[in-house]
C-alpha positions in Angstrom: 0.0 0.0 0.0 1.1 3.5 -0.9 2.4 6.0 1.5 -0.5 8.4 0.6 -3.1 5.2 0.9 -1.9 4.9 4.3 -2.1 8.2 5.5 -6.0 8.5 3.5 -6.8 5.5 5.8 -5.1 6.2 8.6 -7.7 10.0 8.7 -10.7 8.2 7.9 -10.2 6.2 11.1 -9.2 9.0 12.8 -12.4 11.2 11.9 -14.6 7.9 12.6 -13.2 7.7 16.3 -13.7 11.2 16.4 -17.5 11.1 15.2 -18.1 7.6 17.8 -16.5 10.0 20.4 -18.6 12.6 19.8 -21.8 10.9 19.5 -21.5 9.0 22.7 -20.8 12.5 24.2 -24.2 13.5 22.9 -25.5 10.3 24.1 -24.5 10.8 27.5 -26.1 14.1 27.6 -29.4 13.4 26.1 -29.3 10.3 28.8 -28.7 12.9 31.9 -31.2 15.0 30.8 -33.3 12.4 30.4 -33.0 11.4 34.2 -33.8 15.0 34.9 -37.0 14.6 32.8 -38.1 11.8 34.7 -37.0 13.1 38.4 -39.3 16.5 37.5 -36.0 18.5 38.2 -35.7 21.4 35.1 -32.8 23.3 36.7 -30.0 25.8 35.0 -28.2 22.5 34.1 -30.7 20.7 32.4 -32.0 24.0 30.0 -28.5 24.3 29.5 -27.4 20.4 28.0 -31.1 21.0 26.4 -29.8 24.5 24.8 -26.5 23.1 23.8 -28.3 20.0 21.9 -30.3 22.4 20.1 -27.8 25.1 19.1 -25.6 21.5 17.8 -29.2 20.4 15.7 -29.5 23.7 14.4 -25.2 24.1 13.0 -25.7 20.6 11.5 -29.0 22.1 9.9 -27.1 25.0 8.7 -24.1 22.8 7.6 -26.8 20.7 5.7 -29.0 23.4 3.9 -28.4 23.7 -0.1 -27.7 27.0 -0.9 -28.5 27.9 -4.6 -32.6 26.7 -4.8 -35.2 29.2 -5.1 -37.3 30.6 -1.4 -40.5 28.3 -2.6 -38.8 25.3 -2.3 -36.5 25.2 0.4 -38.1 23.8 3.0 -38.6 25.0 6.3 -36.3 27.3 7.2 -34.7 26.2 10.8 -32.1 29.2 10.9 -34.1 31.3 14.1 -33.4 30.0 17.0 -35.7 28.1 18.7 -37.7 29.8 21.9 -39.3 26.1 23.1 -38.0 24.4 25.9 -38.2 20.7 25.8 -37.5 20.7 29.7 -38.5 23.7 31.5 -42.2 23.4 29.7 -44.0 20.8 32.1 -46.7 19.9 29.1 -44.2 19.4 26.6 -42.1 17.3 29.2 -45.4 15.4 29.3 -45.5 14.9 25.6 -42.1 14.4 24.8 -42.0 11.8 27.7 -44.9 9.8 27.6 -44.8 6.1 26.9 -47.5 3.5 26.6 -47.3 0.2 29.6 -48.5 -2.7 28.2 -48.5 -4.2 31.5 -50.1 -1.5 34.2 -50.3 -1.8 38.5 -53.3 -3.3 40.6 -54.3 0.8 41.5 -56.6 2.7 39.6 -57.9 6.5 39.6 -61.3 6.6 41.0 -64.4 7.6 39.0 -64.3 11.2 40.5 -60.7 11.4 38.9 -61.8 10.0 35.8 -64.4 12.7 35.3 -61.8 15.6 35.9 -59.6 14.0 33.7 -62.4 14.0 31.1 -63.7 17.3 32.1 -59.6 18.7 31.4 -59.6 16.9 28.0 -62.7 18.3 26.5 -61.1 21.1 25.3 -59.9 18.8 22.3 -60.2 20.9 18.6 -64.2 20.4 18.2 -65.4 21.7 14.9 -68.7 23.2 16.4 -67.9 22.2 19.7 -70.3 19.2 18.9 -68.2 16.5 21.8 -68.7 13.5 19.4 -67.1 11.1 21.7 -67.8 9.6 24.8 -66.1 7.4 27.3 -66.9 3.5 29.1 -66.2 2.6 32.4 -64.9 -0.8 32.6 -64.2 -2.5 36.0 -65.0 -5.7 37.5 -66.9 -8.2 36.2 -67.4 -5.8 33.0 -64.1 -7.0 32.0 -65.6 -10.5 31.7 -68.5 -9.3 30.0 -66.3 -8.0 27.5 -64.0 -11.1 27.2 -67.4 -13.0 26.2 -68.2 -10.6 24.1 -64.9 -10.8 22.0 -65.0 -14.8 22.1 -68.3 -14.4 20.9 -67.2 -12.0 17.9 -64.3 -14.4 16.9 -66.3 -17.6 17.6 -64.2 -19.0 20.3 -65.2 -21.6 22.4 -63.8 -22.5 25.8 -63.8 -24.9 28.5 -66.3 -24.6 31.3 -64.9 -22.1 34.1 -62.5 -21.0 31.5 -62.7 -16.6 30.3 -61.0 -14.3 27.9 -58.1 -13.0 30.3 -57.1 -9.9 27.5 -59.6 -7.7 29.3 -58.1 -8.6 33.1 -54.4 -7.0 31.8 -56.1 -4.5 34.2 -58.6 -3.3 36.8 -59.7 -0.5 34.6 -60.8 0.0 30.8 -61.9 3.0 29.1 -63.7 2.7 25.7 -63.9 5.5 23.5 -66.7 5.7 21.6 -67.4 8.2 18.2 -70.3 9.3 18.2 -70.8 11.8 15.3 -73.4 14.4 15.4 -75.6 15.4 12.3 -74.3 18.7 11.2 -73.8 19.9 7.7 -70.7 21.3 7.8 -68.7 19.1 10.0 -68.4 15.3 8.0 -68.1 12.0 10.1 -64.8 11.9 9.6 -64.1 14.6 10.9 -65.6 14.0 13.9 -63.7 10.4 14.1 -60.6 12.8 14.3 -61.7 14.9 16.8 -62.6 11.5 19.0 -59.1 10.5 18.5 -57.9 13.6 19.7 -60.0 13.1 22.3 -58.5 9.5 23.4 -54.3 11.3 22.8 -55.1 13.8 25.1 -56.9 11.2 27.5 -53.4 9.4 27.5 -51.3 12.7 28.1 -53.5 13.7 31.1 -53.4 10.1 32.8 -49.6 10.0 32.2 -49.0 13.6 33.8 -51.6 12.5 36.4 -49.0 9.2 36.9 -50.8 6.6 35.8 -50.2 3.9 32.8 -52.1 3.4 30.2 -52.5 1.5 26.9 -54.6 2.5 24.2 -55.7 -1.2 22.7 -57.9 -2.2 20.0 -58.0 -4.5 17.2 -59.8 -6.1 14.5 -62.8 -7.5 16.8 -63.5 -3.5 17.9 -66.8 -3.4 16.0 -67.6 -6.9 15.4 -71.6 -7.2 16.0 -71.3 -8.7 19.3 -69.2 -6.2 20.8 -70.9 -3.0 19.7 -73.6 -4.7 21.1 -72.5 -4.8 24.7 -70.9 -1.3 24.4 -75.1 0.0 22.9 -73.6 1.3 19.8 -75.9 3.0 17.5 -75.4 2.8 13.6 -73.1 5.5 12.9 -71.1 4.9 15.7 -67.7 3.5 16.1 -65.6 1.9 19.1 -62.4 3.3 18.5 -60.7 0.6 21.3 -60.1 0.3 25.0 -57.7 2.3 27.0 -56.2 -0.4 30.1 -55.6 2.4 33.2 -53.3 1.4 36.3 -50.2 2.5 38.0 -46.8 2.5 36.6 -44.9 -0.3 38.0 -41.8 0.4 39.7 -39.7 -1.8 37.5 -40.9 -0.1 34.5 -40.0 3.5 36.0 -36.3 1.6 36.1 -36.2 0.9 33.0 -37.8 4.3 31.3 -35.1 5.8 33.5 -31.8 4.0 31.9 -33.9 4.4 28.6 -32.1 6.6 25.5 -34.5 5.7 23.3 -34.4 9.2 20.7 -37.7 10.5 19.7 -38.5 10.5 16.0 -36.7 13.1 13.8 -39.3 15.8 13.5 -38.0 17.1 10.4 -39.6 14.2 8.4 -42.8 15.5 9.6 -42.0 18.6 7.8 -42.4 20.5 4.7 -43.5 23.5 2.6 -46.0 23.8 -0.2 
């Protein structure tokens, strides 16, 4: 090999190391802020390793822009500096934080809770404020009644003394139900959208409130039998169950070590 081959190779290792080096210093700050997230601390330290990942974003972004196309199709333009906080906000620490439990606690949030929770997430986007959603309580013996309900729809047959144990994951279900009101201007599926909102912002508020929760549903949602037991009318639609209980300590572990990234936003984004 060449003496020039030698030292080419010998600078492309060196700039790889230097890259690894760099990233896991990134890494290791996203991971400490991360623990701050989770302890509820947003102190000068953490807005500062939260400023510095941004102001790093944004150079690469800068680095990364093409410089000779016309305004109309640039793209976004990501040069201002951003005024959001990621940590200091508490309801975008909420968002940015919130994970769904498959497997939820024994506890629950009583009915009185449930209704303030509800009451806080009506102000969903409502094109005529026309509420085309409503909730299911689902405890006890209702769980069974639902697990029948779904054998029923997938024509499932069990043992005597045997039951469906998908609805026992937990000791509380929410269904969401749309329920679309007849209005001119606002279509069904519209409404459909605003009961999804309805159900996101019924995960965010359990999650800031501390509980776990897993928005379930599946292709047995709206089989006959089961809009039966949830009184569905025609134009209705059960849009699944949300399973409600306490995050278990293992999990809070876990979430804690966690440096799983969120998604890049910027494939979210575009111009016209």
């Amino acid at each position: 090999m060449s003496k020039h081959k030698k030292k080419s190779c010998a600078k492309d290792a060196k700039h790889k190391d230097s890259e690894q080096e760099s990233k896991k210093h990134e890494s290791k700050q996203r991971e400490r802020a991360r623990a701050l997230f989770l302890n509820g601390e947003t102190g000068p330290w953490a807005k500062k390793l939260a400023e510095a990942h941004d102001e790093a974003v944004q150079n690469q972004d800068a680095q990364a822009a093409p410089t000779n196309c016309a305004p109309t199709n640039c793209g976004p333009d990501y040069s201002a500096p951003t005024s959001i906080d990621l940590v200091a906000d508490p309801v975008l620490h909420a968002i940015s934080t919130r994970r769904s439990i498959s497997k939820v606690g024994p506890e629950t949030p009583n009915d009185s809770d449930l209704r303030e929770i509800i009451r806080a997430i009506s102000s969903v986007a409502d094109h005529k404020g026309l509420c085309p959603w409503r909730f299911l309580i689902i405890r006890g013996d209702d769980r069974l009644r639902l697990g029948a309900a779904l054998d029923e729809a997938a024509g499932e047959h069990r043992k005597p003394g045997q039951v469906n144990e998908k609805p026992l994951r937990a000791e509380l279900l929410l269904a969401l139900v749309s329920s679309p009101q007849p209005n001119p201007k606002v279509p069904d599926w519209e409404q459909h959208a605003t009961a999804a909102g309805a159900g996101h912002l019924l995960e965010l508020a359990l999650w800031q409130a501390g509980w776990g929760v897993m928005w379930r549903s599946g292709t047995l949602a709206n089989a006959p039998a089961v809009r039966r037991l949830h009184r569905l009318s025609e134009n209705e639609l059960l849009m699944g169950w949300f399973y409600i209980g306490s995050v278990p300590e293992a999990y809070r572990a876990r979430l804690a070590r966690s440096t799983r990234p969120l998604p890049d936003p910027e494939q979210f984004l575009d111009t016209l």
